[in-house]
C-alpha positions as CSV (number, residue, x, y, z in Angstrom):
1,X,-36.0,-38.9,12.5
2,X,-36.7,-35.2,12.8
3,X,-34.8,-34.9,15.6
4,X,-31.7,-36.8,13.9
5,X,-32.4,-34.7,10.9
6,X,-32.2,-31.4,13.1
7,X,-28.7,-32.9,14.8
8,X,-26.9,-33.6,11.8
9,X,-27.6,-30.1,9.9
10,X,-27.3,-28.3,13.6
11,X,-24.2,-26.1,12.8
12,X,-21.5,-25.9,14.8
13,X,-22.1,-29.6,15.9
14,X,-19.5,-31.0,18.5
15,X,-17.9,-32.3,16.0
16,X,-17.4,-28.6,14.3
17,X,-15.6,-27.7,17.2
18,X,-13.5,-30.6,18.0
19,X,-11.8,-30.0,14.0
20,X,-11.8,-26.4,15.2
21,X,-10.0,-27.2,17.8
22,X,-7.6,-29.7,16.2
23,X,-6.9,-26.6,13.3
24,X,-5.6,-24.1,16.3
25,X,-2.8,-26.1,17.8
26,X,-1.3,-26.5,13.9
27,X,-2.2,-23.3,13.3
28,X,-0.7,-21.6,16.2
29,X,2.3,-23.5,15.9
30,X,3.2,-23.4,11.6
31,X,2.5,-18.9,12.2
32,X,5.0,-18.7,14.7
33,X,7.5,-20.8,13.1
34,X,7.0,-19.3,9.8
35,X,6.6,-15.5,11.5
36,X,9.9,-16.1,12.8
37,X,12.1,-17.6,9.8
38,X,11.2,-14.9,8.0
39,X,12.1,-12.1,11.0
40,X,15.5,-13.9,11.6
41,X,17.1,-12.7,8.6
42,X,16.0,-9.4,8.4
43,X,16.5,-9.0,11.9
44,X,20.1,-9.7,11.5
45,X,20.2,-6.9,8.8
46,X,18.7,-4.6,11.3
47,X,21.3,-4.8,13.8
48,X,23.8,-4.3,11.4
49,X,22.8,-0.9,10.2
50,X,22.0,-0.2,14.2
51,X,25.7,-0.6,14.9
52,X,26.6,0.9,11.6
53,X,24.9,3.9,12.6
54,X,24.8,4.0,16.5
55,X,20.6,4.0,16.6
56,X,19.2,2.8,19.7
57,X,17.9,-0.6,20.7
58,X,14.2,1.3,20.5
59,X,14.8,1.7,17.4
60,X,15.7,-1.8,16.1
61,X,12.6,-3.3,18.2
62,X,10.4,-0.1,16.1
63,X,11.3,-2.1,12.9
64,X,10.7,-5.1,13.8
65,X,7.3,-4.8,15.3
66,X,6.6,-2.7,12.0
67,X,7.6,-5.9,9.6
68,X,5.4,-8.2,11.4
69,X,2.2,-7.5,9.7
70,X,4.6,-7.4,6.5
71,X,5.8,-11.3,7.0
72,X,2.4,-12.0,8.4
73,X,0.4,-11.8,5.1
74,X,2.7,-14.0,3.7
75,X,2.9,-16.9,7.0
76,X,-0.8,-17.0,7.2
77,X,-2.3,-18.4,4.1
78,X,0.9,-21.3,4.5
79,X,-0.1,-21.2,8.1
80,X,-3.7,-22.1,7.4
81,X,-3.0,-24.2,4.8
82,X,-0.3,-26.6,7.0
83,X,-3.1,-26.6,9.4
84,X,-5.6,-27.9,8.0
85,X,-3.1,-30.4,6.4
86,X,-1.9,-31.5,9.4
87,X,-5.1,-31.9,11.1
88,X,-7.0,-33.7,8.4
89,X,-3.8,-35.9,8.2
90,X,-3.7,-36.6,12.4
91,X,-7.8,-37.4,11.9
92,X,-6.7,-39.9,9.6
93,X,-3.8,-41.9,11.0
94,X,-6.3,-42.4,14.3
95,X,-9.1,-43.4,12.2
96,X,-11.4,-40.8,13.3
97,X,-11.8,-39.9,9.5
98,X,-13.2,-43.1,9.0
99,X,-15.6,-42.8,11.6
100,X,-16.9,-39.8,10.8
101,X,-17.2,-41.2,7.1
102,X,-19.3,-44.7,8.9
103,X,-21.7,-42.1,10.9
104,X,-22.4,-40.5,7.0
105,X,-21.2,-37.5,7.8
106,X,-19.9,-36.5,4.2
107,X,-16.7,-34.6,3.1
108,X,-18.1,-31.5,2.3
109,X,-20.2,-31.0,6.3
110,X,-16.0,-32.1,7.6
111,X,-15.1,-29.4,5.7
112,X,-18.1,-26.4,6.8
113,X,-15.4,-25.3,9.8
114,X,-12.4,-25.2,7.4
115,X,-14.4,-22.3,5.4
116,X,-16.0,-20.7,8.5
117,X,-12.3,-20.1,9.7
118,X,-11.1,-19.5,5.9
119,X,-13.6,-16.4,5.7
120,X,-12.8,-15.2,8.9
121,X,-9.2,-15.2,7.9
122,X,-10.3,-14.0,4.5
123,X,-11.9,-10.3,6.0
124,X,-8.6,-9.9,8.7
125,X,-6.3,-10.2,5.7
126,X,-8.6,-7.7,4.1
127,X,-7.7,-5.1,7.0
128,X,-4.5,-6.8,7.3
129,X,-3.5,-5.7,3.1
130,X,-5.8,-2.9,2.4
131,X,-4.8,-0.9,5.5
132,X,-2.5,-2.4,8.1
133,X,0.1,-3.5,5.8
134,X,0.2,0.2,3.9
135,X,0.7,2.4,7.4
136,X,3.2,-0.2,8.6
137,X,4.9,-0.6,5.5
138,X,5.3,3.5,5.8
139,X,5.5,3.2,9.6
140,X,9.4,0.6,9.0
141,X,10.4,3.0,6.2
142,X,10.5,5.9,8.4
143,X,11.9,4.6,11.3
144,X,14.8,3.3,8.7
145,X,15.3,7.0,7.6
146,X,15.4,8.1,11.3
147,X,18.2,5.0,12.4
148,X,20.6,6.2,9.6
149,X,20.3,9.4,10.5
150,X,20.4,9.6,14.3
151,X,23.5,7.7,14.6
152,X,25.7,10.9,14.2
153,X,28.7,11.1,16.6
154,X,29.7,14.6,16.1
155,X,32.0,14.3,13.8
156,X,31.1,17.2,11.0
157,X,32.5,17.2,7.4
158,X,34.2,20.2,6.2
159,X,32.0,22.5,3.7
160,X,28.7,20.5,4.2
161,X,26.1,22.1,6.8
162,X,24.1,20.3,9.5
163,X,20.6,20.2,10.7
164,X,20.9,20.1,14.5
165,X,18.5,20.4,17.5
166,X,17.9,24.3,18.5
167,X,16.8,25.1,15.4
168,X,20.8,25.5,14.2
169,X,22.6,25.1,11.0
170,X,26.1,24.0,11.5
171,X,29.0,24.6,9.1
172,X,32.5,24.9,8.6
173,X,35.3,25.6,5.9
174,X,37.5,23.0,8.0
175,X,37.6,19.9,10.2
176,X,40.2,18.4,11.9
177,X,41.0,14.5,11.8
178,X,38.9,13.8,14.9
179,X,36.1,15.3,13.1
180,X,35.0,17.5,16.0
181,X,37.6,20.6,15.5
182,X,36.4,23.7,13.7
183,X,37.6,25.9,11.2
184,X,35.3,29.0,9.7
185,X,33.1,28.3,11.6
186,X,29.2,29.4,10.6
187,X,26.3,28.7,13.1
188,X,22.9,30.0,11.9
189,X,19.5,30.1,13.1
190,X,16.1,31.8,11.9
191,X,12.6,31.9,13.7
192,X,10.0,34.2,14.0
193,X,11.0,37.2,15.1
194,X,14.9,37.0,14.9
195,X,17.8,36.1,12.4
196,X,21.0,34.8,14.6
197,X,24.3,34.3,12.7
198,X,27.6,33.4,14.2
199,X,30.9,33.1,12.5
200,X,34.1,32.0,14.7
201,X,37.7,31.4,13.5
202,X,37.6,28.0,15.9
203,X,35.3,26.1,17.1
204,X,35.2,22.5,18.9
205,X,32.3,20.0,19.5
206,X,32.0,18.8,23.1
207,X,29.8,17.0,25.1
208,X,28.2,18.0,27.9
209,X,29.6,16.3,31.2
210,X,25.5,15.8,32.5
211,X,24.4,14.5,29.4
212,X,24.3,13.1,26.0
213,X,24.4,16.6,24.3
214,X,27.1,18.3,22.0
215,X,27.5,21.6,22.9
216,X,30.1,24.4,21.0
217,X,33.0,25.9,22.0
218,X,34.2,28.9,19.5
219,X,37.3,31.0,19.8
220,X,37.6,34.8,17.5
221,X,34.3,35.0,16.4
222,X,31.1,37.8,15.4
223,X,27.9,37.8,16.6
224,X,25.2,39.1,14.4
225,X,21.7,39.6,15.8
226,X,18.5,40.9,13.4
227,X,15.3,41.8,15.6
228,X,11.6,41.7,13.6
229,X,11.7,45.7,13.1
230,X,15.2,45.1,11.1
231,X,17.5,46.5,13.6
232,X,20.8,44.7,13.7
233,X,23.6,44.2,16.2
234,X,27.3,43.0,16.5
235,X,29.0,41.5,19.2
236,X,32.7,40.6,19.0
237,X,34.0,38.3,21.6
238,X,37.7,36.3,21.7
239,X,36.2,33.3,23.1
240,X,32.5,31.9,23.8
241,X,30.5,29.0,24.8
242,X,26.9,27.9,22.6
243,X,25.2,26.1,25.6
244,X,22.5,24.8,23.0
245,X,22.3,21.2,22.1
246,X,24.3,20.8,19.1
247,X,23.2,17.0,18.3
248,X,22.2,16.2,14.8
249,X,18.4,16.4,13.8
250,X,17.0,13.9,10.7
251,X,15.8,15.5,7.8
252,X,12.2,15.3,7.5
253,X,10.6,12.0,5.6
254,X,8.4,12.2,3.0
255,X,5.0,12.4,3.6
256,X,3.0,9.1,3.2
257,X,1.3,8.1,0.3
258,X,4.1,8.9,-2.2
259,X,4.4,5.1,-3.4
260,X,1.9,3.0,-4.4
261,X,2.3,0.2,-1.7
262,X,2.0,3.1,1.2
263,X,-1.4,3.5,-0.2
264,X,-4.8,1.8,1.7
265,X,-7.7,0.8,-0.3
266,X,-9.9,3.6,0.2
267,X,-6.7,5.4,-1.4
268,X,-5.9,3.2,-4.4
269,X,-9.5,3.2,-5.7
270,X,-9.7,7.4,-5.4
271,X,-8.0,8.9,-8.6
272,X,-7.0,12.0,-6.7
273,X,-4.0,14.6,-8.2
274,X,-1.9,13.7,-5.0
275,X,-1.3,10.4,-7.0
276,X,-0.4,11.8,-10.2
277,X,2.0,14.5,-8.5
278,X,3.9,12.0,-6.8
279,X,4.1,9.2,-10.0
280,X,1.3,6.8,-9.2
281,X,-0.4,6.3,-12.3
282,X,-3.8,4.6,-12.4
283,X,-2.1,1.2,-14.0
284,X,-0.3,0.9,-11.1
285,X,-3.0,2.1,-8.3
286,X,-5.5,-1.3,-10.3
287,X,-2.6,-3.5,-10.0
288,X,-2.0,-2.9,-6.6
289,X,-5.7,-3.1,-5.7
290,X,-6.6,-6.1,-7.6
291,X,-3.0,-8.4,-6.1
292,X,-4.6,-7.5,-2.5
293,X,-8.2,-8.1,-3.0
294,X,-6.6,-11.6,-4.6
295,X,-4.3,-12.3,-1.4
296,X,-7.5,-11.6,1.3
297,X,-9.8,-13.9,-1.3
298,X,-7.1,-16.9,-0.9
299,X,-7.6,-18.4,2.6
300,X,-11.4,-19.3,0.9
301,X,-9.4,-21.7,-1.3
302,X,-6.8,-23.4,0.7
303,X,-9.1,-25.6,1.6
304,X,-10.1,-27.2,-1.4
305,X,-6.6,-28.3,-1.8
306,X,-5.5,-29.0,1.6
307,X,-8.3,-31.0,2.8
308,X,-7.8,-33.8,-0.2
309,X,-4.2,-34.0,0.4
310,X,-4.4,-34.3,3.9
311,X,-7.2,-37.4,3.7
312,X,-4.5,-39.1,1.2
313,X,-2.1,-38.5,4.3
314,X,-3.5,-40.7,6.5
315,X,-1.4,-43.7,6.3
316,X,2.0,-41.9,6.5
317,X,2.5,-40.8,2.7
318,X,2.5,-36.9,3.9
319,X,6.0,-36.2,1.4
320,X,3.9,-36.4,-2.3
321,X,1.3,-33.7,-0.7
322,X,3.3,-31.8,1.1
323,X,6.0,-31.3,-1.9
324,X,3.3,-30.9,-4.3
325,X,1.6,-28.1,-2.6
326,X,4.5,-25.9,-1.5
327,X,5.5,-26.2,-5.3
328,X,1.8,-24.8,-6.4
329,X,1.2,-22.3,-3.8
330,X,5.2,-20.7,-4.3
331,X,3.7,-21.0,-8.4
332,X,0.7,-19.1,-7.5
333,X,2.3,-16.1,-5.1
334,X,5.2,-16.0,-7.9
335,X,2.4,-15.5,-10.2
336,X,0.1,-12.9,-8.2
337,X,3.6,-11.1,-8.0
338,X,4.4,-11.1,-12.1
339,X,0.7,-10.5,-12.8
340,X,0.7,-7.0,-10.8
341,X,4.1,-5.9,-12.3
342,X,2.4,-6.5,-15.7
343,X,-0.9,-4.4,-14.5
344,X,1.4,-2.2,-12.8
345,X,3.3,-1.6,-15.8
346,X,0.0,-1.3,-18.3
347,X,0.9,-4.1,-20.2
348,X,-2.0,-6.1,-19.7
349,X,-5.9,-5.6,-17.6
350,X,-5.0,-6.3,-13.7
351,X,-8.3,-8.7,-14.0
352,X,-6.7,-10.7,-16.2
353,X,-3.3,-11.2,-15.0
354,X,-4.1,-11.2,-11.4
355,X,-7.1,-12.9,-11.0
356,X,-6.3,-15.7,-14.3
357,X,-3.8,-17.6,-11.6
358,X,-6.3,-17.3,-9.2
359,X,-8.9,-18.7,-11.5
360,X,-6.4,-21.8,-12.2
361,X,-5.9,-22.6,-8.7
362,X,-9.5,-22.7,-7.9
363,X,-10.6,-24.9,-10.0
364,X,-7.3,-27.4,-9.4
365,X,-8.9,-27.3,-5.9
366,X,-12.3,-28.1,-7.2
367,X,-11.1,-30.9,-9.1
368,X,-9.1,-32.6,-6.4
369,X,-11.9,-32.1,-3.8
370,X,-14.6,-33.6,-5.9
371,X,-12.2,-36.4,-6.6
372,X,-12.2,-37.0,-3.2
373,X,-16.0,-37.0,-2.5
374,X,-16.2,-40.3,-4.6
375,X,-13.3,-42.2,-2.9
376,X,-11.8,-40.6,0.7
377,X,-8.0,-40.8,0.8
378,X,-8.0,-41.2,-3.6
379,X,-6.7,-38.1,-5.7
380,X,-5.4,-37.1,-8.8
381,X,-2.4,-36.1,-7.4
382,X,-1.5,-39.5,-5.3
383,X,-2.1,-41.5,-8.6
384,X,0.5,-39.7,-10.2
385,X,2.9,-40.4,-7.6
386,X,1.9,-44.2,-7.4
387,X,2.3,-44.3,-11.1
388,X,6.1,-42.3,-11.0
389,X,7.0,-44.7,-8.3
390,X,6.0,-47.6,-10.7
391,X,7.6,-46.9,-13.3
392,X,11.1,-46.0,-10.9
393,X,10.5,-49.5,-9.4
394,X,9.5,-51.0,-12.6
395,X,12.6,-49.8,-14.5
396,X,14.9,-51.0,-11.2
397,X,13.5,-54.7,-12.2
398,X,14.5,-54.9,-15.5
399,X,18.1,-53.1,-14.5
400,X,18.2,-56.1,-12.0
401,X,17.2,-58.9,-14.8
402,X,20.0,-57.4,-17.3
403,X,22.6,-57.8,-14.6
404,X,24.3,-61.2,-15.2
């Protein structure tokens, strides 16, 4: 007896890791087709404003690997949850559920690996939101900035100056219809120890024959050099040729840390003067906190809810549990997201209005798994649906007994 004691409450048992292994195969499989439904779309976006702007193929691939972690802490709690769904349901269509229930192995030992691999999911999403997520999230938004900006073609805008490589700022009063023929033309460029300005009656953009570069061509113009000890000289020439590269340069992105959601957690909990420089108030530093510390706690739950619904599974009825949790767990991410923008906003306590859906769903979960330790397969939820389809099949009798 001992020895069968010291079997059963050994932990992992074999049959620890044979539900382990039944949860990776579904879990594998619902992240990568969830991962990419959500890419798809975007990823069309992203190509359009790559061949709206001429950015590089580099640069599309840059975004997308920078949204993953974004769509990732959304697929993974659905993810876990269709796992353990699915499994628990696959148990019980081959009657292994019921053997496990004849050996007296009870419903809350089945479920011990469902909550070892919750928590272990629970501390990556806490890397996964509090930092991960913030220097990604930053990470998509500058490579965005740099796309729209790299995809200039040479074509310049009369009266507006440009940022190009070389350290030059081009202008000019005019430009012709193809966008690359100069009038008043104005090329500057400061550094340490010299001031360089250039004014040309003409100018034209042309790219170099070896390379990708835009060099200038300018016709009538005045060179006017300034040395460190203020000495100055002129050179007037009738035509000339800037060998520099004259492609565009981005202007520089912000500095991280200027919205709230760029923020990791070490940052949200600091009241710095950073924050209130750049708008974050402390409302919205608590909301932001609280919706991420509620996103990594909710894998702990999912299997409250999951496991129940799966066991009432087990003999094909998967539709009632599957529809009724896609409809609570869009209801509670809905409701994470409208609690935060109240925090954020400082209409109401982030503890309340954050963790109050959290609350709800817990103890839905508690109820519906302690219903299911008295009867396996037998839920709250499952008599509901027996008692809807009832009624719709008692009320199709009595149309059929009206009928003459």
């Amino acid at each position: 007896m001992i020895a069968n004691s010291r079997h059963i409450h050994r932990l992992p048992d074999r049959l620890d890791w044979y539900m382990l292994r039944g949860l990776f195969g579904p879990l594998v499989l619902a992240l990568c087709v969830l991962l990419l439904a959500q890419l798809l779309e975007r990823m069309l976006r992203l190509f359009e404003l790559a061949a709206a702007t001429g950015a590089s193929m580099l640069l599309v691939l840059k975004m997308i690997a920078s949204l993953v972690p974004h769509y990732l802490g959304m697929a993974l709690p659905a993810a876990f949850f269709a796992a353990i769904f699915m499994a628990t349901a696959r148990s019980g269509d081959d009657s292994e559920l019921d053997a496990m229930l004849a050996t007296g192995r009870s419903i809350t030992r089945m479920a011990v690996p469902c909550f070892l691999v919750a928590l272990a999911i629970g501390l990556f999403n806490l890397y996964l939101f509090g930092y991960l997520q913030p220097l990604t999230r930053y990470g998509y938004d500058a490579t965005v900035h740099e796309a729209r900006h790299t995809g200039w073609n040479g074509r310049l805008e009369p009266n507006r100056f440009l940022s190009v490589k070389s350290g030059f700022t081009l202008g000019a009063d005019s430009v012709g219809a193809d966008g690359r023929t100069l009038g008043g033309v104005l090329v500057v460029r400061h550094d340490a120890d010299t001031e360089l300005i250039i004014t040309a009656a003409g100018g034209r953009l042309v790219q170099s024959p070896e390379d990708a570069r835009l060099t200038l061509q300018l016709t009538n113009g005045l060179v006017v050099s300034t040395s460190e000890d203020g000495s100055t000289s002129q050179v007037r020439f009738a035509s000339g040729h800037r060998n520099e590269d004259f492609t565009a340069v981005p202007p520089p992105y912000e500095e991280r840390g200027r919205k709230v959601r760029q923020l990791t957690l070490p940052e949200l909990r600091a009241d710095s003067a950073a924050h209130a420089e750049h708008g974050i108030t402390a409302a919205q530093r608590s909301g932001e906190l609280h919706g991420r510390l509620a996103r990594s706690v909710l894998p702990l739950l999912l299997p409250l809810l999951a496991l129940p619904l799966g066991m009432a599974a087990k003999r094909g009825r998967r539709a009632p549990g599957t529809v009724f949790a896609v409809l609570v767990l869009l209801t509670l991410w809905e409701a994470l997201q409208f609690g935060e923008s109240l925090a954020e906003t400082g209409r109401a306590p982030a503890w309340l209005t954050v963790w109050g859906p959290m609350l709800l769903f817990a103890v839905l979960g508690l109820w519906l798994f302690r219903s299911s330790l008295l009867w396996p397969g037998d839920n709250p939820v499952m008599r509901a649906v027996s008692a809807i389809e009832a009624g719709f099949e008692g009320l199709q009798k009595r149309r059929k007994r009206k009928k003459p």
